[in-house]
N, C-alpha and C positions, 0 to 999 in steps of 0.2 A: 592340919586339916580339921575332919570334926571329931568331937571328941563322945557325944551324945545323939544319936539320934532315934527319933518313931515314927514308924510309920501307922498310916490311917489309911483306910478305904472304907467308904461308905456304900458298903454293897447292895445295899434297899434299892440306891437310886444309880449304881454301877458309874459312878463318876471315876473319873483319873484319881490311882492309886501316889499320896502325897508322904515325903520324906519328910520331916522337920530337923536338919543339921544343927548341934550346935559348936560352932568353929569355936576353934583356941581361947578366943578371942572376947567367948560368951555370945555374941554373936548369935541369933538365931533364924536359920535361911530356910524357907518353904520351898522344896523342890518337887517336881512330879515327877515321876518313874518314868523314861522311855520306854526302860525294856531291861531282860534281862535275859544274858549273854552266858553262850559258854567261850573259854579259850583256854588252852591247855590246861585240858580236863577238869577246868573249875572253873565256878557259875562268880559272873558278875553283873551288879548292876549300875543302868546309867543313869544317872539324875541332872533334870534341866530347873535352876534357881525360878521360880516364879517371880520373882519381883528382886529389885536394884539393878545395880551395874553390870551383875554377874548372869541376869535374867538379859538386858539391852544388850549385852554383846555375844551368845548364843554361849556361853561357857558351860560345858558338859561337864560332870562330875564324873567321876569311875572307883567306884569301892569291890572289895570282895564280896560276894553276896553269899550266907549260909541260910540252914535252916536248921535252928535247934528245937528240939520236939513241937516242930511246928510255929514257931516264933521266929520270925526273918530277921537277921541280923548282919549288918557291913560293917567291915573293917577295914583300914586306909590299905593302900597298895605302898606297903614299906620299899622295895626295891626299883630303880631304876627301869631295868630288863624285863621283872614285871609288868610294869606300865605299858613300856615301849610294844610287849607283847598284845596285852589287853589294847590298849589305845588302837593300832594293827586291824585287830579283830572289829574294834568297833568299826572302825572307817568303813572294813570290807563290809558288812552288814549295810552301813548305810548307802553306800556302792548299790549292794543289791537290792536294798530297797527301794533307791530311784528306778534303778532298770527296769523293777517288776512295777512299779507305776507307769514309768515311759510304755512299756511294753502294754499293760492294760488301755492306757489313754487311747493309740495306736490299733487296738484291738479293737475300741468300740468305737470308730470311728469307720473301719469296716463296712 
C-alpha cells in the first residue's frame, strides 16, 4: 500500500484537507480526507484518490489514523479482521449519512 505520506490543509482559504500517498510502487496519489472514523476504539481515516483510475472508480482508502504530538499520521491496516472490522464501520457511517440527508431533504420539503 503506501509507504510515505503528507498531509496539507490550507486553512486561510478552509479547502478539503489532501493526503499525498506514496504507493510501493513510487507512485505518488493526491487523496482528499472523507473523514475520520472511530472503530474499535481506534481512529481511522478514509481517503478518496483525486485523480486516475482509482479516483473514476470511487475506491476508498482506509489507514490507521494517529496523532503524534500533534502531527497526523496513518499507517496500513496490517490485518484482515482489521479491515473487515474498519471497512464495517465505514459502510455503516455512510448508511447514516445518506439517511440523515434523505431525512433533511424530506424535512424541507415540509
Amino acid at each position: 500500500m503506501a509507504k510515505d505520506k503528507n498531509m496539507n490543509q490550507d486553512a486561510a482559504n478552509d479547502e478539503e484537507m489532501t493526503v499525498t500517498l506514496t504507493l510501493d510502487d513510487g507512485t505518488e496519489l493526491e487523496c482528499v480526507v472523507l473523514t475520520i472514523f472511530e472503530a474499535a476504539d481506534k481512529e481511522y481515516i478514509a481517503l478518496l484518490p483525486l485523480d486516475g483510475n482509482e479516483a473514476e472508480d470511487g475506491e476508498v482508502y482506509l489507514y490507521r489514523y494517529t496523532e503524534i504530538n500533534g502531527t497526523p499520521d496513518i499507517q496500513n491496516i496490517e490485518s484482515d479482521e482489521e479491515y473487515e472490522i474498519v471497512a464495517d464501520a465505514f459502510d455503516e457511517l455512510l448508511d447514516t449519512e445518506e439517511y440523515d440527508e434523505i431525512v433533511g431533504e424530506d424535512e424541507l420539503d415540509d
